[in-house]
C-alpha positions as CSV (number, residue, x, y, z in Angstrom):
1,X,89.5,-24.9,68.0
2,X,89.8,-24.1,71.4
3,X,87.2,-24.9,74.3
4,X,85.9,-22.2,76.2
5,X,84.0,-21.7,79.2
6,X,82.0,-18.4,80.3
7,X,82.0,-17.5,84.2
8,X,78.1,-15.8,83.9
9,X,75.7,-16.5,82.0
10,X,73.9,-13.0,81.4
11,X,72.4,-10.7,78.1
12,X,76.2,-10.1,77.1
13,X,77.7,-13.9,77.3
14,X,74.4,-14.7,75.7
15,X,75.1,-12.5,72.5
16,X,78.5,-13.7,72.4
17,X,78.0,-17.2,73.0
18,X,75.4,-16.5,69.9
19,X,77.9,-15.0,67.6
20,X,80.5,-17.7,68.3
21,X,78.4,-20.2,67.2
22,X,77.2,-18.4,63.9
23,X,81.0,-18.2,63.2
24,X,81.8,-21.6,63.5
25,X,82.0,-22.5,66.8
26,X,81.1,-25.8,68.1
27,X,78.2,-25.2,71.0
28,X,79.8,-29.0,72.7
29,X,83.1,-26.5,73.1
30,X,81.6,-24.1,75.0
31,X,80.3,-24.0,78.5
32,X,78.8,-22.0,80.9
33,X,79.0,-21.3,84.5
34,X,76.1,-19.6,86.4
35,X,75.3,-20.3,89.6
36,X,70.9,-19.6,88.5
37,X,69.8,-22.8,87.5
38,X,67.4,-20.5,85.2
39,X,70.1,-19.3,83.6
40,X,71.6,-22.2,82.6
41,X,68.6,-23.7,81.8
42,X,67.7,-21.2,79.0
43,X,71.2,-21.2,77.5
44,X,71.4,-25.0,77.1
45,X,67.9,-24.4,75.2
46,X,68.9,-21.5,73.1
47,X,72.3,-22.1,72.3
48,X,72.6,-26.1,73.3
49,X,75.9,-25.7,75.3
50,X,76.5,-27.3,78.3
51,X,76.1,-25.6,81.8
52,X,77.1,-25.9,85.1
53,X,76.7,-24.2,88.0
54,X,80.1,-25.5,89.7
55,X,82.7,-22.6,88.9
56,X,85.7,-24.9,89.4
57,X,84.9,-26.7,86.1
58,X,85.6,-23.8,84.3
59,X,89.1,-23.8,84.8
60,X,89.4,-27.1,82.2
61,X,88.6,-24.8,79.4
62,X,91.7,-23.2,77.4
63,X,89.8,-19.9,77.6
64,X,87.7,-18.6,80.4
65,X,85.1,-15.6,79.5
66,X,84.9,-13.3,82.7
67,X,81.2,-12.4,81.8
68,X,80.4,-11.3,85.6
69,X,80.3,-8.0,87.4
70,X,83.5,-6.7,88.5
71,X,82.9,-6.8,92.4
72,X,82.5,-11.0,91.8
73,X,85.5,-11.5,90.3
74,X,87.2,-12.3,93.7
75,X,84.8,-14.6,94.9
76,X,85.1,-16.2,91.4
77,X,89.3,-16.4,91.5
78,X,88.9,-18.0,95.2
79,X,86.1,-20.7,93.6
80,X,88.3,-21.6,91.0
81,X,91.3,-22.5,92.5
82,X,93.6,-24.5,90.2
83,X,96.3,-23.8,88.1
84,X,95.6,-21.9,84.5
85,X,99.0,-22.2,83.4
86,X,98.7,-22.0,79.6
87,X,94.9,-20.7,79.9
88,X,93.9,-17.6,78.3
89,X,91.8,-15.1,80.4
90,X,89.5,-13.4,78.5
91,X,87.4,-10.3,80.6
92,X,84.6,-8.2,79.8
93,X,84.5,-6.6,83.2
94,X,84.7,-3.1,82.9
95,X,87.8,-1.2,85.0
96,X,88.9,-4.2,86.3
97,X,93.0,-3.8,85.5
98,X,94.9,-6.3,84.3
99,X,97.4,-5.9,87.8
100,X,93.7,-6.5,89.4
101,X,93.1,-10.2,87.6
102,X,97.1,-10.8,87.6
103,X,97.2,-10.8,91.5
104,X,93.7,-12.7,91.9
105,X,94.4,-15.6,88.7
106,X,98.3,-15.0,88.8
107,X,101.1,-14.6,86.3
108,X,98.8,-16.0,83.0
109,X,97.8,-14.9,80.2
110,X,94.8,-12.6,80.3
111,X,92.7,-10.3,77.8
112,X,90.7,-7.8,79.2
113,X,88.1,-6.3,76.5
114,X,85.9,-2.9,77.0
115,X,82.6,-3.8,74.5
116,X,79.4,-1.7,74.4
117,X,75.9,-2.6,74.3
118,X,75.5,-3.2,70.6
119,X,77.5,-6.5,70.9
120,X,74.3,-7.8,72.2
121,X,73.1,-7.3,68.5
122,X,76.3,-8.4,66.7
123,X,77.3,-4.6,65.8
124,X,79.4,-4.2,68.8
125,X,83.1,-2.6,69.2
126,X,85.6,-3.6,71.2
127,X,89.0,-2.6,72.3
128,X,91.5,-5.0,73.7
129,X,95.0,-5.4,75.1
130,X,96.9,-8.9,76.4
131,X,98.9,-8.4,78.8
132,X,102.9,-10.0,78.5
133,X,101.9,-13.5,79.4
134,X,99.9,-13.9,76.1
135,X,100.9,-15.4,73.3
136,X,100.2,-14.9,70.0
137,X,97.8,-17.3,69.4
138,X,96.0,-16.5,72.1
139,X,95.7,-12.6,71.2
140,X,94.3,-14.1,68.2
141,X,91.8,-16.2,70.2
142,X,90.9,-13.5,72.0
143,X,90.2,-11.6,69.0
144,X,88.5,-14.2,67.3
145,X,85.5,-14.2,70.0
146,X,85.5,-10.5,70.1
147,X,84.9,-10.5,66.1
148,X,82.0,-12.7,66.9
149,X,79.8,-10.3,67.5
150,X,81.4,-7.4,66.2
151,X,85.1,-5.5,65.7
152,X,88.3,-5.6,67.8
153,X,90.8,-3.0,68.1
154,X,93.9,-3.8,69.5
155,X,95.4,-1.3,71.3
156,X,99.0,-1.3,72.8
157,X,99.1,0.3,76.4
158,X,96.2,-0.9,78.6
159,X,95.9,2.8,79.7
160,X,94.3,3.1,75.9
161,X,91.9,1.2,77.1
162,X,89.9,4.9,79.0
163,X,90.3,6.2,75.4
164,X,88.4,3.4,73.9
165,X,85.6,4.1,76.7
166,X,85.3,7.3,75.8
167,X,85.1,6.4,72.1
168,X,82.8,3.3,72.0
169,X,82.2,2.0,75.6
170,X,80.3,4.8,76.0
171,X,79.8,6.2,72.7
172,X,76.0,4.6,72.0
173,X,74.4,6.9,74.6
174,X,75.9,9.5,73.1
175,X,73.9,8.7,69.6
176,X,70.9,7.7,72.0
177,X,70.8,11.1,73.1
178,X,71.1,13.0,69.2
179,X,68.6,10.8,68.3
180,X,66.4,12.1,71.6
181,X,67.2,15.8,70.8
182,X,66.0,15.2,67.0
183,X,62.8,13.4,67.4
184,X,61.9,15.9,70.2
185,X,62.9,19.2,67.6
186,X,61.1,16.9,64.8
187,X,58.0,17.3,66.8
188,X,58.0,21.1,67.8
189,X,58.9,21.7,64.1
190,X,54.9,19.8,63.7
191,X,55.9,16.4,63.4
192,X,53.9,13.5,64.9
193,X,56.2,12.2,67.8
194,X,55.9,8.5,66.1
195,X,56.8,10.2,62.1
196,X,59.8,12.0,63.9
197,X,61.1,8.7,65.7
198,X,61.0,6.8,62.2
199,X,62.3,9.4,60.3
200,X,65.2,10.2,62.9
201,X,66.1,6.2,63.1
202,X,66.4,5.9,59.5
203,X,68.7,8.7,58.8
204,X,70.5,7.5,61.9
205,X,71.1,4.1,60.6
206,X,71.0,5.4,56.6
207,X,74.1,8.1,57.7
208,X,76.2,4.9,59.6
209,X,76.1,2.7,56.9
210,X,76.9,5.3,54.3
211,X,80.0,6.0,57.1
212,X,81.3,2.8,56.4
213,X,81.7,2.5,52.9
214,X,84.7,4.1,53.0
215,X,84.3,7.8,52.5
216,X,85.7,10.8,55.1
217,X,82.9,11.8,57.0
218,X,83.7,15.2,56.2
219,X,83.3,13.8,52.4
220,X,80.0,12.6,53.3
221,X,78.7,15.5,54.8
222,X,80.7,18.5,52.2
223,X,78.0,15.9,49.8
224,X,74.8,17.0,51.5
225,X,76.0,20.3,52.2
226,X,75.2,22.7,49.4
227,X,76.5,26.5,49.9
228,X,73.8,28.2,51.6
229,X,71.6,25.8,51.8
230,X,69.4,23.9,54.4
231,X,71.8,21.6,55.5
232,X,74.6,24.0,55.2
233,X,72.4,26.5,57.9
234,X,72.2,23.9,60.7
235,X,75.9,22.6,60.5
236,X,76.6,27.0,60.9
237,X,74.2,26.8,63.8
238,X,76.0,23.9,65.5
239,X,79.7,25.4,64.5
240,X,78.3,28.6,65.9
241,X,77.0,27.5,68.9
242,X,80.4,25.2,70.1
243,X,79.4,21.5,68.9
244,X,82.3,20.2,68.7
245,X,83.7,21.5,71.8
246,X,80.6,19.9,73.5
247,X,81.7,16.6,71.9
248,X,85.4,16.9,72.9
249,X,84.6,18.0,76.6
250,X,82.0,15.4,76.7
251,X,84.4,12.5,75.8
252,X,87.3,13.5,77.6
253,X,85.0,13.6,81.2
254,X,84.3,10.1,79.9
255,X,88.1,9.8,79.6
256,X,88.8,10.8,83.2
257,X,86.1,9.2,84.4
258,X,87.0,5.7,83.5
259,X,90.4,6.7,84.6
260,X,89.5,7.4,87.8
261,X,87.4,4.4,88.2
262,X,90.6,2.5,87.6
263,X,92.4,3.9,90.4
264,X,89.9,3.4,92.5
């Protein structure tokens, strides 16, 4: 198994870190680099991994996380200095392109992931794409850390990448705020504000798990839908009143959004 050192040292290399270990990883193969001494402090003690705060060490490791915000990336290429030939790169950094960490690191092999929050709680989803320098076992490397603390997708043109955004990268907030909508109609309809949070977050999480067992969601929701019935009244409501065009325009402003951040 390879060794692996994470640049940052934050909530998200944390849960990762985490998940690797759970699945098998050694914590003596995996390091951390964070410049808060803090930081490493708490890691070593959660996690027992060694730390450091000297960024150059890092480039020992056969894979090197990226766990830092994009605009110290730069400052983190120019620290490292050495040769990664035969490294992986593996980055978390949202929008940073792989022709971005190409001209910083160089011609290597580099992963670049886009995750979402629930990875901090093992449930997270994660597209990625290796760029031509990667080989195969390192695209399954890369994979195997993702599936650490959640699923991979692989997709085949980085550009898929803005799609995945729009799909899970920013996808929780988009259940955050159905599940804001309901408990606040919940509690005009007489509800207590805390029986309409617990009832909300339990059909929530009761309707995701019966959504991955294998059924259509249209399946699933044709089951609870009886002809002229309760359920079949709101679903007419929110047909009626352009739902799913809501949806499709919200995710493809997230779309062009993240595309634009890329060309910036």
């Amino acid at each position: 198994m390879e060794n692996v050192a994470f640049i940052g040292g934050g909530n998200m290399a944390s849960a990762i870190i985490g998940g690797m270990i759970v699945s098998g990883w050694a914590p003596s193969r995996i390091t951390v680099v964070d410049p808060n001494a803090d930081q490493r402090d708490r890691l070593a003690a959660d996690h027992g991994i060694p730390t450091t705060g000297d960024v150059a060490k890092a480039a020992a490791a056969d894979i090197i996380v990226l766990a830092v915000k994009p605009q110290v990336i730069a400052a983190v290429a120019d620290q490292m200095d050495a040769d990664l030939s035969g490294k992986l790169i593996l980055s978390i950094a949202a929008g940073v392109t792989i022709a971005t960490l190409e001209g910083l690191f160089g011609p290597v092999a580099i992963a670049r992931t886009m995750p979402n929050t629930p990875a901090l709680f093992g449930l997270g989803a994660t597209g990625l794409y290796v760029n031509r320098h990667a080989s195969k076992a390192q695209h399954a490397a890369a994979k195997e850390i993702i599936q650490a603390f959640g699923i991979c997708v692989s997709v085949e043109r980085e550009e898929l990448l803005d799609a995945v955004t729009a799909v899970s990268g920013s996808g929780p907030a988009y259940y955050f705020l159905m599940i804001e909508e309901m408990i606040r109609a919940g509690t005009a309809l007489g509800l207590s504000p805390e029986d309409a949070r617990a009832l909300t977050l339990q059909t929530a999480l009761g309707a995701a798990t019966m959504a991955t067992k294998g059924y259509a969601p249209e399946d699933l929701r044709a089951r609870v839908t009886s002809p002229n019935g309760t359920t079949h009244a709101a679903i007419v409501s929110m047909q009626e009143n352009g739902f799913g065009d809501v949806i499709h325009k919200a995710m493809t402003a997230c779309h062009d959004r993240a595309v634009e951040l890329r060309l910036e």
